[in-house]
C-alpha positions in Angstrom: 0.0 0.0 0.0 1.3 3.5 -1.1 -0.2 6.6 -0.1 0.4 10.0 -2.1 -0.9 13.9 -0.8 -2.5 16.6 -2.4 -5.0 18.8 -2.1 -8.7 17.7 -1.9 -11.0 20.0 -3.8 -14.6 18.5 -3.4 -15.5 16.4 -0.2 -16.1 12.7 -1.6 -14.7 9.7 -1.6 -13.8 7.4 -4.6 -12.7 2.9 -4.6 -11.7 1.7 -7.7 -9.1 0.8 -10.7 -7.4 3.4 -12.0 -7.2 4.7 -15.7 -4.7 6.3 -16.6 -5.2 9.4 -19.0 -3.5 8.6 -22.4 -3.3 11.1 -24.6 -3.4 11.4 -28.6 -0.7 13.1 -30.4 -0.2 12.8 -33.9 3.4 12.9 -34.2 4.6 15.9 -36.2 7.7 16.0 -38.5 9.0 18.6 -40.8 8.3 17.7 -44.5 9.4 20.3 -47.4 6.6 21.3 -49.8 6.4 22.6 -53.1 2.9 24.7 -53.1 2.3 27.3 -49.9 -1.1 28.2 -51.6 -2.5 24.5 -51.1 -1.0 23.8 -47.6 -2.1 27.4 -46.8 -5.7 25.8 -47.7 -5.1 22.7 -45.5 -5.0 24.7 -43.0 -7.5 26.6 -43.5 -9.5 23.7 -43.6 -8.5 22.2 -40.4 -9.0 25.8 -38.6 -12.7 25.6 -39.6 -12.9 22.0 -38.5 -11.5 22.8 -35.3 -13.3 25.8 -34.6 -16.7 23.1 -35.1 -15.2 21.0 -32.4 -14.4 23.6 -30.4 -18.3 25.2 -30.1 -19.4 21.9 -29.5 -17.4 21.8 -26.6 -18.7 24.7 -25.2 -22.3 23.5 -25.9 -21.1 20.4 -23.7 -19.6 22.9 -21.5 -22.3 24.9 -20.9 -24.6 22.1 -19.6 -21.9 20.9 -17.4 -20.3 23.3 -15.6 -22.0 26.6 -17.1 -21.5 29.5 -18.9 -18.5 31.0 -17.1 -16.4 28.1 -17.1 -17.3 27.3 -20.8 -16.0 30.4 -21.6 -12.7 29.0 -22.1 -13.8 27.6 -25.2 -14.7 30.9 -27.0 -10.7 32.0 -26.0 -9.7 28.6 -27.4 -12.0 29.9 -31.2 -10.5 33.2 -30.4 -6.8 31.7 -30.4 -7.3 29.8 -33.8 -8.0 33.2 -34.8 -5.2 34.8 -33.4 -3.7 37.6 -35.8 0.1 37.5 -34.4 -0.4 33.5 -34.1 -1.9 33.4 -38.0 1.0 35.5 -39.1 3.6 33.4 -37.4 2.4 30.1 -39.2 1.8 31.5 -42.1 5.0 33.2 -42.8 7.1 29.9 -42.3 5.3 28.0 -44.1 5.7 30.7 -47.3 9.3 31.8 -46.5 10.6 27.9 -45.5 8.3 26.0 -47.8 6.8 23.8 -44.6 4.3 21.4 -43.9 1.4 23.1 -41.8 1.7 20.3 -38.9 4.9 21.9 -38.2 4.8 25.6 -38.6 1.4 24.8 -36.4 3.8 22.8 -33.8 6.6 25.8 -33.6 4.9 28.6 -33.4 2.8 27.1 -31.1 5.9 26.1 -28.8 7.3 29.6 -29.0 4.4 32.0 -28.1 3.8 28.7 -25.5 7.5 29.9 -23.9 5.9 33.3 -24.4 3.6 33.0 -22.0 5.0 30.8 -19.4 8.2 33.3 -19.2 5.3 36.1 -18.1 5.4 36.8 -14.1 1.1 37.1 -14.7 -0.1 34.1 -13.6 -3.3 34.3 -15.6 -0.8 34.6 -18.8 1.1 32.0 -17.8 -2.2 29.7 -18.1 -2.7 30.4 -21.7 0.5 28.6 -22.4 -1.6 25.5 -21.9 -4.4 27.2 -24.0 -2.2 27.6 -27.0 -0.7 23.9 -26.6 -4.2 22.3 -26.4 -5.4 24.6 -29.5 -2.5 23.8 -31.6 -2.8 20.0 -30.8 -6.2 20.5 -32.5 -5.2 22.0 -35.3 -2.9 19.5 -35.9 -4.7 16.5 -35.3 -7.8 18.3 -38.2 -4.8 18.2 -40.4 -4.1 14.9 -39.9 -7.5 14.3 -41.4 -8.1 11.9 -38.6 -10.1 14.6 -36.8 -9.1 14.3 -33.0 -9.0 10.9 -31.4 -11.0 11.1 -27.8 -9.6 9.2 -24.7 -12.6 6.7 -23.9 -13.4 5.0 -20.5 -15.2 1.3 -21.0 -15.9 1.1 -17.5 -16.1 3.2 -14.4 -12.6 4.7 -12.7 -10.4 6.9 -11.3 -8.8 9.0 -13.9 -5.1 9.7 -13.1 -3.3 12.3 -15.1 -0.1 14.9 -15.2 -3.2 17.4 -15.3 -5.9 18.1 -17.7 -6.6 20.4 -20.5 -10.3 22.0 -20.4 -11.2 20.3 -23.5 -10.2 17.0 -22.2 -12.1 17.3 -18.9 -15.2 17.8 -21.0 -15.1 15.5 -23.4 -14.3 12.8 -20.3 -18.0 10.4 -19.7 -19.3 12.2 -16.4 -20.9 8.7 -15.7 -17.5 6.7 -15.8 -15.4 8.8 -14.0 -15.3 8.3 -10.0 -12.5 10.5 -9.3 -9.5 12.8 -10.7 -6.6 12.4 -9.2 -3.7 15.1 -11.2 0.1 15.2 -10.3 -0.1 19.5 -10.6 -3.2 21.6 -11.1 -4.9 24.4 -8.8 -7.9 24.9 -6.8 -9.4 27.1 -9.5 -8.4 24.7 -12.6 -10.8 23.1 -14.9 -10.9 19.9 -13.5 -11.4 20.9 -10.4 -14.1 23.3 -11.2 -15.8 20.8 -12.8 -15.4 18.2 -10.2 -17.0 20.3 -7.9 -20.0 21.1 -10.4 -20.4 17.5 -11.0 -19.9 16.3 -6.9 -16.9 14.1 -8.3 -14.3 13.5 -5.6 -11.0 15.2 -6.9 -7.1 15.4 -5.6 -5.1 18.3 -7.1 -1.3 18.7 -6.6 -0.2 14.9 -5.8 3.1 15.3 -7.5 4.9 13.7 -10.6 6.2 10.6 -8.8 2.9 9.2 -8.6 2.3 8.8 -12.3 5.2 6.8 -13.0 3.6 4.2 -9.8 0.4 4.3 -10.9 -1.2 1.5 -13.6 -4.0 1.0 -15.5 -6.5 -1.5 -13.5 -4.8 -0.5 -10.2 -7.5 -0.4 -7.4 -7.4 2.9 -5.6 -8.8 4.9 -3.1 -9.4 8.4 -3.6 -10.3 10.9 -0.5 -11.2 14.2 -1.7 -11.8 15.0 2.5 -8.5 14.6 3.3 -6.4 15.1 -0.3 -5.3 11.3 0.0 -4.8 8.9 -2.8 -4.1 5.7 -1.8 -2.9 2.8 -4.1 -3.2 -0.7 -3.7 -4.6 -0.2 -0.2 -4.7 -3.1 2.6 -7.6 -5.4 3.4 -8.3 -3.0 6.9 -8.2 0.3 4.4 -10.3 -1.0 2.3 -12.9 -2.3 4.3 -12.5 1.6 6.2 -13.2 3.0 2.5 -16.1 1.1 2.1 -18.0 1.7 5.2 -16.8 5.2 4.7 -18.4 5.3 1.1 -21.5 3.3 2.6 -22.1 6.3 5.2 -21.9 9.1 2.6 -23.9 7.1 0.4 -26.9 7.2 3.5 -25.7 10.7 3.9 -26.8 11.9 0.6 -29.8 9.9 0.9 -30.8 11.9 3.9 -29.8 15.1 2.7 -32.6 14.4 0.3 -35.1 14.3 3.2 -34.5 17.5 4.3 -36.3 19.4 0.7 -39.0 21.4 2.2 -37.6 21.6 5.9 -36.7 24.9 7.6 -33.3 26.5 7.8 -33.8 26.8 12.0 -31.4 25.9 14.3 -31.7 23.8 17.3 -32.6 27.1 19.4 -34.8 28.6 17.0 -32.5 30.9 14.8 -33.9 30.7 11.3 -31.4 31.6 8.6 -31.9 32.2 4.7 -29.8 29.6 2.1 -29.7 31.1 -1.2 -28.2 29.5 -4.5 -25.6 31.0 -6.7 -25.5 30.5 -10.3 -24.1 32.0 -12.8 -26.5 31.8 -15.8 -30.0 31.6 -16.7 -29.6 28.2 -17.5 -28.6 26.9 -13.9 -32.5 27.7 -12.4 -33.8 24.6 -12.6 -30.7 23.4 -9.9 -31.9 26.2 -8.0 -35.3 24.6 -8.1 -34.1 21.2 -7.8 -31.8 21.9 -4.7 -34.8 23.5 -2.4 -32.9 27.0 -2.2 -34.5 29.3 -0.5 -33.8 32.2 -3.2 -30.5 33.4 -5.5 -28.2 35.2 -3.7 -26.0 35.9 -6.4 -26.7 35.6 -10.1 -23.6 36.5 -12.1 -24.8 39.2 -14.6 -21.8 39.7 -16.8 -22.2 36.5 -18.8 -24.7 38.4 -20.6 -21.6 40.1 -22.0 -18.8 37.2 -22.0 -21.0 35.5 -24.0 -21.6 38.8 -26.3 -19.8 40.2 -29.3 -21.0 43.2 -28.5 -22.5 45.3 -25.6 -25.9 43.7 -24.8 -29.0 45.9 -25.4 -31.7 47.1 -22.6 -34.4 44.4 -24.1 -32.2 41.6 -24.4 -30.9 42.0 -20.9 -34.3 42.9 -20.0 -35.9 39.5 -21.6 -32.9 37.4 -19.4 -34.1 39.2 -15.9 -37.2 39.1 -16.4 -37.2 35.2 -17.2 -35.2 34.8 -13.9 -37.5 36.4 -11.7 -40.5 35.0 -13.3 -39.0 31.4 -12.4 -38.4 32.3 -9.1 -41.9 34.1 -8.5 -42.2 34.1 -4.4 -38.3 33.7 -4.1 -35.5 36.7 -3.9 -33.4 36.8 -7.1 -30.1 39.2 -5.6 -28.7 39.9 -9.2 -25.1 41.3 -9.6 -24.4 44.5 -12.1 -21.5 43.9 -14.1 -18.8 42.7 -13.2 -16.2 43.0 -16.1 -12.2 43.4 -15.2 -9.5 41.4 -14.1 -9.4 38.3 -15.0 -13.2 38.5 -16.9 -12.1 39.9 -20.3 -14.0 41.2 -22.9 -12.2 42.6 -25.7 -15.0 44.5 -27.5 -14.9 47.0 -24.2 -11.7 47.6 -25.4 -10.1 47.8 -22.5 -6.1 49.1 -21.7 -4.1 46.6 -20.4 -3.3 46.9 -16.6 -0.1 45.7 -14.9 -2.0 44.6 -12.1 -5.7 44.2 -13.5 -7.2 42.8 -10.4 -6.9 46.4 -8.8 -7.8 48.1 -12.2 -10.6 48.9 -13.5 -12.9 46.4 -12.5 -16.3 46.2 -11.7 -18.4 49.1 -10.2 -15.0 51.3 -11.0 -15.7 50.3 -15.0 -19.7 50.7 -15.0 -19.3 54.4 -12.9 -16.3 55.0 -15.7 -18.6 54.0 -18.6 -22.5 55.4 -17.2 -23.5 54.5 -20.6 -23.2 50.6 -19.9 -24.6 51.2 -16.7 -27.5 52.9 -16.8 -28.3 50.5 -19.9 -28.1 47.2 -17.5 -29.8 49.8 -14.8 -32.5 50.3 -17.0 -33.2 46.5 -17.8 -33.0 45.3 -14.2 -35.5 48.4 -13.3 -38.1 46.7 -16.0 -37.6 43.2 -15.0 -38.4 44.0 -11.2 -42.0 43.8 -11.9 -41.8 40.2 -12.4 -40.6 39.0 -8.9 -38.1 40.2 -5.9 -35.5 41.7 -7.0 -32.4 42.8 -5.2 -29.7 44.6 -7.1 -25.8 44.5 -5.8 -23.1 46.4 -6.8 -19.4 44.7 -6.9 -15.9 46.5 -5.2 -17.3 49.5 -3.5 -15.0 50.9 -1.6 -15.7 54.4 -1.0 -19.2 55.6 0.2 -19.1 58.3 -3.0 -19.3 55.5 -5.0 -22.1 54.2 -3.5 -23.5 57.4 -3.3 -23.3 57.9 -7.0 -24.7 54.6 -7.8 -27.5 55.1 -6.1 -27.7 58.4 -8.0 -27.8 56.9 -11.4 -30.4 54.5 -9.9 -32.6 57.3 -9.5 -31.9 59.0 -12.8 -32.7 56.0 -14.6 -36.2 55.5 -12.4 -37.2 59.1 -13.0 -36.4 58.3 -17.4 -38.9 55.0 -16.6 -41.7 56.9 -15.4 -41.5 59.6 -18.1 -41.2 57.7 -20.9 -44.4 55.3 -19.0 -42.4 52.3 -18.1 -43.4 50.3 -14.6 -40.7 49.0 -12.4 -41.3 47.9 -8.7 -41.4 50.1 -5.8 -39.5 47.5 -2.8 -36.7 46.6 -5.4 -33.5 45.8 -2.8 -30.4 47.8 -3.4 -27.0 46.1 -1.8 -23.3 46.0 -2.0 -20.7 43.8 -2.0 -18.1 43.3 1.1 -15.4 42.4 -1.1 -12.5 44.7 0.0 -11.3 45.8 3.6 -11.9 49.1 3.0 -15.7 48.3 2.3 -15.8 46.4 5.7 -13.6 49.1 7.5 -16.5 51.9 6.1 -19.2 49.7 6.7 -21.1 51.3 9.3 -21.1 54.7 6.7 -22.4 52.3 4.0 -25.3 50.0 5.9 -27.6 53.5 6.1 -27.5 53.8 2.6 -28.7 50.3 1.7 -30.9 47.1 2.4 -28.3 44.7 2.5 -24.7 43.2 2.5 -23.1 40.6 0.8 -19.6 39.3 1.3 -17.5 38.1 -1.4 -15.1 35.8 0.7 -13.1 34.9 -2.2 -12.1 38.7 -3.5 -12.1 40.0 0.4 -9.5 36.9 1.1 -7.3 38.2 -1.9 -7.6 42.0 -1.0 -6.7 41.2 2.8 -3.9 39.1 2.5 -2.3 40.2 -0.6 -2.8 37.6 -2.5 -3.2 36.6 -5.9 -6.1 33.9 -6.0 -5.3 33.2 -9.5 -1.8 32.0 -8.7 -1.5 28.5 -7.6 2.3 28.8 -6.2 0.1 31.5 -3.3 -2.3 29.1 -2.1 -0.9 27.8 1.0 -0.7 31.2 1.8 -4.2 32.9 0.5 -6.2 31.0 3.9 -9.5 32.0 4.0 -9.9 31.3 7.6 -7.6 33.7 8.5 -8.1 35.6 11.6 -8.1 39.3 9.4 -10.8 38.1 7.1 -13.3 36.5 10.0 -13.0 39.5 11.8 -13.8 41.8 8.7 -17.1 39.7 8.3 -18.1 40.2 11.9 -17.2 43.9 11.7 -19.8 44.7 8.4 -22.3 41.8 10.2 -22.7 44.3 13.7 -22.7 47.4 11.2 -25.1 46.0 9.0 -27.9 44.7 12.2 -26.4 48.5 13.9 -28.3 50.5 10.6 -30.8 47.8 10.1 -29.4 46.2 7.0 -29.1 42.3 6.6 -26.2 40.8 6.0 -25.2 37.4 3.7 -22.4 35.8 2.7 -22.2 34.3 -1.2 -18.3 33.6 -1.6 -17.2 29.9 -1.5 -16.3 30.1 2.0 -20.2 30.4 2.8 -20.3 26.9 1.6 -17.5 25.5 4.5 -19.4 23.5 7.2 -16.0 24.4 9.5 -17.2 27.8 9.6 -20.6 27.7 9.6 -21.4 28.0 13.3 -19.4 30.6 13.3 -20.7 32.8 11.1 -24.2 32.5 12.2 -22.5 33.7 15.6 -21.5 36.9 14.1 -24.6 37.5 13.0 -24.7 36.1 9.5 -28.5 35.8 7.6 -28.0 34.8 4.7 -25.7 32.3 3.4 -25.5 31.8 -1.1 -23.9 28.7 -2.4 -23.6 26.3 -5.5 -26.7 24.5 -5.7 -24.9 21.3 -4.9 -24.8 22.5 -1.0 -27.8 23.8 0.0 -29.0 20.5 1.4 -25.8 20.4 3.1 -25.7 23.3 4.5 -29.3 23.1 6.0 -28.6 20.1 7.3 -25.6 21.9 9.3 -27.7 24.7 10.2 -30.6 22.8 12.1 -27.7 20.9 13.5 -26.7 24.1 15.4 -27.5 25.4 19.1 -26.5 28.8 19.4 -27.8 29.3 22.6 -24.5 29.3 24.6 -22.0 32.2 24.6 -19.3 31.0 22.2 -17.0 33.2 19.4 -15.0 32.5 16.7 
C-alpha cells in the first residue's frame, strides 16, 4: 500500500481501478513542400474543422459546468484566430516552404515559452491554452479529426493534469474521481469536479504517475487530499463503510427538501443559491434553495460580441424572476475586469488588473453601460423580488453615485411610462477591507450586505487567488478576514441592514457556526450544498455564549 498527498477540492470519496489518461498526439515531423497556396488551404480547412469542435465543446460545457467556465472555449476559437499566431504560421510555411503540422507545432511552442516566461499568472495559463489549440489544429490536419480518450468502464482517472477540452469531453458517468500530479484549486478539472460532486485530488506530484497503472484499485479521499494505491484489506474495508455512510448521507440530505433553515434554538437563517446563468434555475429549483443570492450578470456580456441591449438584458431578468416568483433573485451588475475579459470593451491593459478597472469602477467610468443594464433590471423587477448588488465599492461616494444613477434611470422610466417595482432591494458587496472598515457609513444607505469571501481573502492578504504557487498562503480562515465579516455583520444589524455571505467560503461546514455567531442571515452557495448546509444549520444550538 502506497499513499500519495495533495489537495482535496470537493468532499467525496472514490474505490476503484485506475485509468490512466492517455493522450493522442499525432506525431509531427518537418516535410518540405512545393505549393504554400495549397498547404495554406489545409490549414484553413482544419482551422474551420476545429473551430466546429471547439463550439461543440462549449455547448457540452455549458450544460456541465456553465456558462462562465465554458468560456474558455470561446478563447480557445479566439486563439485559432489569433492575428500574431496566423501571421507566425503563415509566414514559415511561405518563406521555408513547410508542412502546416509543423509551422502549427513551432509557433505554437514559442508563443507557448511566451507565456510561461510572463510573471502574470493568468498569462502564464494560456501557455496550456495555446498547446491544447495547436494539438487541435494539428490532429484536423491529420485528417483523422481528433481521437478522444474513452473509458469502458467506471474509474479513477489519473493524469499529469488536464486540458479543459479533455475534462469535458471525459463520460461524467464513468469517471469516479481525478486524481492530477499539478493543477490548482481554481483549474478546470477541479471546477468541474465540484460542479459535478466528483471527488478530486489536485497537486499529488509527478512521482505518482510513473507508480500508478491502469486497473490498479485505488482509493481516492477528496476530504482529506489522499490517494491511496493498492490499499490493505483493513483500508479497504474503512473506505467502504466510509463510502456506505456518505452514500446514507446523501440519501438523507434528500429528506430534508421542504424543511426549515432553523437551528436547534430557534435561529432561522436564509440559504440562497448562486448561479451563474440563466440556465442553472432549474438546480436552484431542484436543490430546495430558499432564493439566488447571487446571479452572475456579466455573462450576458462574455457571452456577447458586442454590448448587450436594454431588451435583451431585460428578456434574461425578467425570465429569472418569473422562475423564481415568491423567491428573492439578488442579481449582480457587471462585473467585467481582471481576470473577466471582454475585448469589445476595449479595455487598456493593466499591470495589475485585479486592482484596475474592475467592476463598479468600470460601470461608474462608462455610465452609458450602466445605466443600460440599470435600465433592464429596473423593467424586470416587476416580475418578482428583485435585489440589485453592486461589486468593489470601496468608497461611500461611490455608493453614493450609484444610487444616483439609480434614481436617474427611475425618474427616465416613469416619463417615458415604463413600470418597475417600488420595494426593489439595493446592496453592496463586502469584497474589500476598505468596504468592511467603512461599513457602518455604508449599511444607512442600503438594504443589505453581501460578502464576497473569495475577493475579500485576496484583497486582505495580498494575494493573488489566480496563482496556484500562493495558495498555502491565500487562507480563508484567517483571523483578518473573519473578523472583517463580523465587523460589516454588527454594522449592518447596527443600521438595520441584513447581511449574507455568497463567496465559497459560505459553503465550509467548519465555519458555519461561526458565522451565524457573528450575525450572518443569509448564506448563497452552489446548488450542490444547500442541502448540506441546512442540514448543518438545524444541527446548530446557538444558545451558549461562544465566538470565533
Amino acid at each position: 500500500m502506497t499513499k500519495y498527498t495533495g489537495k482535496g477540492v470537493y468532499g467525496a470519496i472514490a474505490l476503484g481501478r485506475v485509468a490512466v489518461y492517455e493522450r493522442y498526439r499525432v506525431p509531427v515531423k518537418r516535410d518540405r513542400i512545393k505549393h504554400p497556396g495549397e498547404e495554406l488551404a489545409r490549414l484553413e480547412k482544419a482551422k474551420t474543422q476545429a473551430s466546429h469542435q471547439l463550439e461543440e465543446l462549449y455547448e457540452k460545457a455549458l450544460v456541465e459546468v456553465g456558462e462562465t467556465n465554458a468560456q474558455i472555449f470561446d478563447i480557445h476559437r479566439m486563439l485559432i484566430d489569433d492575428e500574431d499566431f496566423n501571421e507566425a504560421v503563415t509566414e514559415m510555411i511561405q518563406g521555408q516552404c513547410v508542412n502546416a503540422e509543423y509551422a502549427v507545432s513551432v509557433t505554437a511552442d514559442n508563443f507557448a515559452r511566451m507565456f510561461e516566461a510572463m510573471e502574470d499568472a493568468y498569462m502564464q495559463g494560456r501557455a496550456a491554452d495555446v498547446r491544447d489549440v495547436s494539438n487541435r489544429i494539428i490532429a484536423c490536419l491529420s485528417n483523422n479529426g481528433r481521437t478522444e480518450f474513452h473509458l469502458k468502464e467506471p474509474a479513477i482517472i489519473c493524469a499529469d493534469d488536464l486540458a479543459p477540452s479533455e475534462t469535458v469531453t471525459l463520460d461524467k458517468d464513468k469517471v469516479l474521481a481525478f486524481v492530477t500530479a499539478n493543477g490548482s484549486y481554481n483549474s478546470h478539472t477541479a471546477i468541474l469536479a465540484r460542479n459535478m460532486s466528483i471527488p478530486a485530488i489536485i497537486g499529488v506530484g509527478e512521482k505518482f504517475l510513473s507508480d500508478v497503472k491502469n486497473g490498479d484499485l485505488a482509493i481516492a479521499d477528496g476530504f482529506t487530499g489522499e490517494f491511496i494505491l493498492h490499499p490493505d484489506g483493513k483500508t479497504l474495508e474503512a473506505a467502504k463503510k466510509r463510502l456506505q455512510t456518505e452514500l446514507e448521507k446523501k440519501e438523507l440530505l434528500q429528506k430534508l427538501k421542504g424543511k426549515d433553515n432553523v437551528t436547534l434554538d430557534g435561529r432561522r437563517i436564509h440559504i440562497f443559491a448562486n448561479i451563474g446563468s440563466v440556465d442553472h434555475i432549474g438546480s436552484v429549483l431542484l436543490s430546495d434553495a430558499g432564493g439566488i443570492g447571487l446571479f452572475r450578470s456579466e455573462f450576458l456580456y462574455l457571452e456577447s460580441h458586442d454590448f448587450p441591449s436594454e431588451d435583451s438584458q431585460f428578456k434574461v431578468y425578467r425570465r429569472v424572476l418569473e422562475s423564481m416568483p415568491t423567491k428573492k433573485v439578488i442579481i449582480r451588475t457587471l462585473d467585467i475586469g481582471a481576470d473577466k475579459q471582454v475585448d469589445y470593451f476595449d479595455l487598456d491593459k493593466e499591470d495589475n488588473p485585479a486592482l484596475g478597472l474592475r467592476a463598479v469602477r468600470l460601470c461608474l467610468t462608462r455610465p452609458e453601460i450602466f445605466k443600460t443594464q440599470l435600465r433592464a433590471l429596473y423593467r424586470a423587477s416587476v416580475f418578482g423580488k428583485l435585489g440589485i448588488m453592486f461589486p468593489m465599492i470601496t468608497d461611500l461616494s461611490e455608493l453614493k453615485e450609484c444610487l444616483s444613477l439609480c434614481e436617474q434611470v427611475k425618474r427616465e422610466l416613469s416619463f417615458g411610462g415604463r413600470k418597475y417595482a417600488d420595494d426593489v432591494e439595493i446592496g453592496i458587496m463586502i469584497e474589500t477591507p476598505a468596504a468592511a472598515l467603512i461599513s457602518e457609513k455604508l449599511a444607512p444607505l442600503v438594504d443589505f450586505f453581501s460578502v464576497g469571501t473569495n475577493d475579500l481573502t485576496q484583497y486582505t492578504l495580498a494575494c493573488d487567488r489566480q496563482n496556484p504557487r500562493l495558495e498555502r498562503f491565500c487562507d480563508p480562515h484567517h483571523e483578518a478576514v473573519l473578523r472583517l465579516i463580523e465587523l460589516s455583520a454588527q454594522n449592518a444589524h447596527k443600521h438595520g441592514a441584513w447581511i449574507g455571505i455568497c463567496g465559497e467560503l459560505a459553503a465550509d461546514t467548519t465555519l458555519t457556526e461561526a458565522f451565524l455567531r457573528m450575525g450572518i442571515d443569509e448564506l448563497s452557495v452552489s446548488p450542490a450544498f444547500v442541502l448540506k448546509i441546512r442540514d448543518t444549520v438545524r444541527k446548530l444550538d446557538l444558545s451558549s455564549e461562544k465566538t470565533f
